[in-house]
C-alpha positions as CSV (number, residue, x, y, z in Angstrom):
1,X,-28.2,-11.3,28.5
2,X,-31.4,-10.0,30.4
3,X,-29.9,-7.1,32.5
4,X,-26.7,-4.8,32.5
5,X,-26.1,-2.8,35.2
6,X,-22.6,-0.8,35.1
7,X,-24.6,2.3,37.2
8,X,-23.5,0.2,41.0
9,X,-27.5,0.8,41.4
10,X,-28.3,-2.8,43.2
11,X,-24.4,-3.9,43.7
12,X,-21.4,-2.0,44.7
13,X,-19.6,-3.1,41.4
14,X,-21.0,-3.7,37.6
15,X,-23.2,-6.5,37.2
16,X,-25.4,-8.4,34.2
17,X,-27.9,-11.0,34.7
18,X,-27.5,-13.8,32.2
19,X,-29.3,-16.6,31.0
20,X,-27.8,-20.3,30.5
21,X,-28.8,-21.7,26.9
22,X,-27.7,-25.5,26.9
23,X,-29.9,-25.9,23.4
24,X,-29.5,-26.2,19.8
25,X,-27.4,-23.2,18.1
26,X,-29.5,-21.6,14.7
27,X,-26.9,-23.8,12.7
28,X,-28.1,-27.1,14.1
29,X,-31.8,-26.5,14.2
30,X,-31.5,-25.7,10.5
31,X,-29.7,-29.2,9.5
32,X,-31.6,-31.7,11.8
33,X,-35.3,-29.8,11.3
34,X,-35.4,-28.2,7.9
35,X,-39.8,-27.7,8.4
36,X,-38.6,-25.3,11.4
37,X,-36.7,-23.1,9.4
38,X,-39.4,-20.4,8.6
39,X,-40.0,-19.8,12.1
40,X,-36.3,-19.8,12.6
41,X,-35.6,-17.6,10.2
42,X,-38.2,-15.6,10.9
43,X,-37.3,-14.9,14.4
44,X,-34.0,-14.2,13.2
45,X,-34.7,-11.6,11.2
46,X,-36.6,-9.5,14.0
47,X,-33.7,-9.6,16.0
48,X,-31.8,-8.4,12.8
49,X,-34.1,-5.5,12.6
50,X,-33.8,-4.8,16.3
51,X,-30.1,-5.1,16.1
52,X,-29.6,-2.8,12.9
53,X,-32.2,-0.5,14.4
54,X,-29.5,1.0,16.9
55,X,-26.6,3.7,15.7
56,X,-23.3,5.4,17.0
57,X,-22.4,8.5,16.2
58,X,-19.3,7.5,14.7
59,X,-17.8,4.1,13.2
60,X,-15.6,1.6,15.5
61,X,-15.8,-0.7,18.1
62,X,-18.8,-0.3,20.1
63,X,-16.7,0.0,23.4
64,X,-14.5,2.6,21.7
65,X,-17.2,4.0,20.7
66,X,-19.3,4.5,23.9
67,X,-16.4,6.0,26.0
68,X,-15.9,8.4,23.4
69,X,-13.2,7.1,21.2
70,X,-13.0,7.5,17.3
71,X,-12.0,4.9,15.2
72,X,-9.1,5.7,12.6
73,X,-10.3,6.5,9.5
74,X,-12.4,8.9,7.3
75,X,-15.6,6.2,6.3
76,X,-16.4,2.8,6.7
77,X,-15.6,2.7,2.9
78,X,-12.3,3.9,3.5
79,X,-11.4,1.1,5.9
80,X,-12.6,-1.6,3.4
81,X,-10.6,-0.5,0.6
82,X,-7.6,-0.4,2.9
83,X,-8.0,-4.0,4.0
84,X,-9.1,-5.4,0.8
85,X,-5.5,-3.9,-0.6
86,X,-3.7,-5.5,2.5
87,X,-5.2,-8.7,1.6
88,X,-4.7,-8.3,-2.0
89,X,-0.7,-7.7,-1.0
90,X,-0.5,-10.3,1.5
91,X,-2.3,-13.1,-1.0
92,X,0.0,-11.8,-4.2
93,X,3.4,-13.1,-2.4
94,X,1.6,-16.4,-1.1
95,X,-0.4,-18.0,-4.5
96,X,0.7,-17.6,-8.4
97,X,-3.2,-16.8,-9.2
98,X,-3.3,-14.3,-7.0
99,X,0.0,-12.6,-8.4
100,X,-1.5,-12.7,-11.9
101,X,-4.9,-11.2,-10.7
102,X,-2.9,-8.4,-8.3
103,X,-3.4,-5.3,-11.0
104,X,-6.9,-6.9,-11.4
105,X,-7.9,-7.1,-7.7
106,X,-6.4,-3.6,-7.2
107,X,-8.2,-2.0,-10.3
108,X,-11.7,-3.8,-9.1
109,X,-11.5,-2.4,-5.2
110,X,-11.3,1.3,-6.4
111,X,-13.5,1.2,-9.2
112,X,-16.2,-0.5,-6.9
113,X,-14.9,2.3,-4.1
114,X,-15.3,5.1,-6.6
115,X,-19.2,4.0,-6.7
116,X,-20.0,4.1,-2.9
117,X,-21.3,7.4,-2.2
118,X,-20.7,9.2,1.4
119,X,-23.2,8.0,4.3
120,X,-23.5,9.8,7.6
121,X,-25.2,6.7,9.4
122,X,-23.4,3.8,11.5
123,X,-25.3,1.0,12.3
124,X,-25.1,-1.3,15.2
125,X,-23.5,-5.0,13.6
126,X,-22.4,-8.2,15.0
127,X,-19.5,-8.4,12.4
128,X,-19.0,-12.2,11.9
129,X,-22.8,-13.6,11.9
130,X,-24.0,-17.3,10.5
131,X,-26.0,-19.5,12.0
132,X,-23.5,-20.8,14.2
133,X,-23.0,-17.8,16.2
134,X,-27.1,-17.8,17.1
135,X,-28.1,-19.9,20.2
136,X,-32.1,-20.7,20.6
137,X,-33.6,-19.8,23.9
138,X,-36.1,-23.3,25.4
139,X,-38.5,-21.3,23.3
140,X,-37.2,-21.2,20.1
141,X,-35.9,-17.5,20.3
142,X,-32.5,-16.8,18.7
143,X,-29.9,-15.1,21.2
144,X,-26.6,-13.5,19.8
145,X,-23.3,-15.1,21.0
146,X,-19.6,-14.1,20.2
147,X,-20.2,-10.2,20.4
148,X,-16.9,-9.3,21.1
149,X,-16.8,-8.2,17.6
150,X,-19.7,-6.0,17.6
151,X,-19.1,-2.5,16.2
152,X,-21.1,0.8,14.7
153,X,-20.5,0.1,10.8
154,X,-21.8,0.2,7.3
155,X,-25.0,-2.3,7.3
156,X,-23.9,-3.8,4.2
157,X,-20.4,-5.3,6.0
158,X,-23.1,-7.2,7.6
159,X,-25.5,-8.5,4.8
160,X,-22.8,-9.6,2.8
161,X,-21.5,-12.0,5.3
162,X,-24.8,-13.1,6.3
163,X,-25.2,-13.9,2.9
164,X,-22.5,-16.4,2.7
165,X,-23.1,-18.2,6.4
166,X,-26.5,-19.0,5.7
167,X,-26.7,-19.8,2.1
168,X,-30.0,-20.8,0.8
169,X,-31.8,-19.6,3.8
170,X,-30.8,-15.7,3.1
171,X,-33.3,-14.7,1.4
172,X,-35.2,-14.9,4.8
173,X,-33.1,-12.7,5.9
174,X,-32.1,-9.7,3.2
175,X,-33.5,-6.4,4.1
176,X,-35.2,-3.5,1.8
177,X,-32.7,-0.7,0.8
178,X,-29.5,-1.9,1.3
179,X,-26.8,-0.3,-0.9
180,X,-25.5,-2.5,-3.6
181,X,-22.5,-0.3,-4.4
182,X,-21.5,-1.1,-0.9
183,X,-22.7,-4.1,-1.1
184,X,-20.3,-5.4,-3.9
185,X,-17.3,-3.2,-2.7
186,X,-17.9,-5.1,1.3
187,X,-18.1,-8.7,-0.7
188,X,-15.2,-8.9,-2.2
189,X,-12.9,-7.6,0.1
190,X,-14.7,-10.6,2.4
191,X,-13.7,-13.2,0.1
192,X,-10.0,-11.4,-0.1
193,X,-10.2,-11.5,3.8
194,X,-11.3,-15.6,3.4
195,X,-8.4,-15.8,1.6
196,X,-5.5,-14.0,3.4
197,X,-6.5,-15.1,6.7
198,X,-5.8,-18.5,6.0
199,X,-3.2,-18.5,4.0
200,X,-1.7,-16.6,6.8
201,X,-2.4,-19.4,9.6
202,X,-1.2,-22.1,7.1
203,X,2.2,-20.0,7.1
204,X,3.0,-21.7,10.4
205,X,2.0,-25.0,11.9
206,X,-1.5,-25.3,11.6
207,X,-3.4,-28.3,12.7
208,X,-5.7,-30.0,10.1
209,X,-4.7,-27.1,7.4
210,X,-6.8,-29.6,4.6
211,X,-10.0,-27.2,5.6
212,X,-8.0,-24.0,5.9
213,X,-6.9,-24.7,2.1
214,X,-10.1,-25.4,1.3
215,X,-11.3,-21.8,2.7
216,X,-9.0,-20.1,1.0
217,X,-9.2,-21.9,-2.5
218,X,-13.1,-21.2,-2.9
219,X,-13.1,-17.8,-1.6
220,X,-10.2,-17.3,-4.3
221,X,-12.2,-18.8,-6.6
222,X,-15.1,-16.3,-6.0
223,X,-12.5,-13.4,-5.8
224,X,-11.3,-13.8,-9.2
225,X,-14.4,-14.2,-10.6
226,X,-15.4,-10.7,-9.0
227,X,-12.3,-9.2,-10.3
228,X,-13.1,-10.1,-14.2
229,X,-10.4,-12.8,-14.0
């Protein structure tokens, strides 16, 4: 996007002035041209900064958000735990593992809760970013796609999904004070998430389902392990 206008300044109705990108997403750059991954990753991680440099005054939705609207909730923290517990329900009644480890998983997402302290600051995040949601400009810069999702949350919600998407190239990418009580609280409720959302599509007739199993195993996997299991 190179202009948003929603004032009716230049056009009797809102209007944004966007640029095609028919090249190489982050993702692909990355696997065909590994000596280009510094620069990459590089440029990636200004546009992190420049993204995570922007606030709300309260958490939610950014469209909520802007007109006004409160997400419900006390705390990013509090919304976490509450998923992570959905999850922890929904994945109990669906895999034997998961049953046995329920009064472990449970135990785990409030002692790690009981460690976050309270923050007052909501930063601007894309909510679901690897690789494959960066496109490159014909100049090598990364541009953002799929921001439906983007909301004013806990920075952390962020890191620790970056984390997994891009793997050995993170490092690139981790930023100076992030809170590591947060940080562990936000990661395993992810991998609880990585498991209850496909266990929930393979409750119907999903297409392929081999990959959606395999989702869910190793993010079960990773779960337990985070648990003490």
């Amino acid at each position: 996007m190179l202009y948003a206008d929603a004032s009716h300044t230049h056009l009797p109705a809102d209007a944004a002035v966007v640029e095609d990108l028919p090249g190489d997403s982050l993702e692909e750059l990355l696997i065909r041209d590994p000596q280009a991954a510094p620069e990459a990753m590089g440029r990636m991680r200004v546009l992190l900064e420049t993204l995570h440099s922007r606030t709300g005054p309260r958490f939610g939705k950014v469209a909520l958000v802007d007109e006004g609207g409160s997400s419900h909730g006390t705390s990013c923290e509090q919304r976490v735990v509450e998923g992570a517990l959905r999850c922890v329900e929904e994945i109990a009644v669906r895999d034997a593992r998961a049953a046995a480890g329920r009064e472990a998983f449970e135990q785990a997402i409030h002692a790690l809760a009981a460690e976050v302290r309270p923050r007052t600051r909501h930063t601007l995040i894309h909510g679901e970013l690897g690789p494959d949601h960066v496109l490159l400009t014909s100049d090598g810069r990364p541009a953002l796609i799929d921001i439906e999702g983007l909301m004013y949350f806990d920075v952390e919600q962020e890191y620790v999904f970056l984390q997994l998407r891009f793997g050995r190239h993170y490092d690139a990418l981790h930023a100076p004070g992030l809170d590591e009580a947060r940080m562990r609280l936000y990661r395993l409720s992810m991998h609880l998430g990585l498991v209850a959302g496909p266990l929930r599509l393979l409750d119907g007739d999903f297409p392929h389902p081999e990959g959606m199993r395999a989702i869910a195993e190793s993010n079960l996997v990773r779960a337990l392990e985070l648990a003490g299991r």
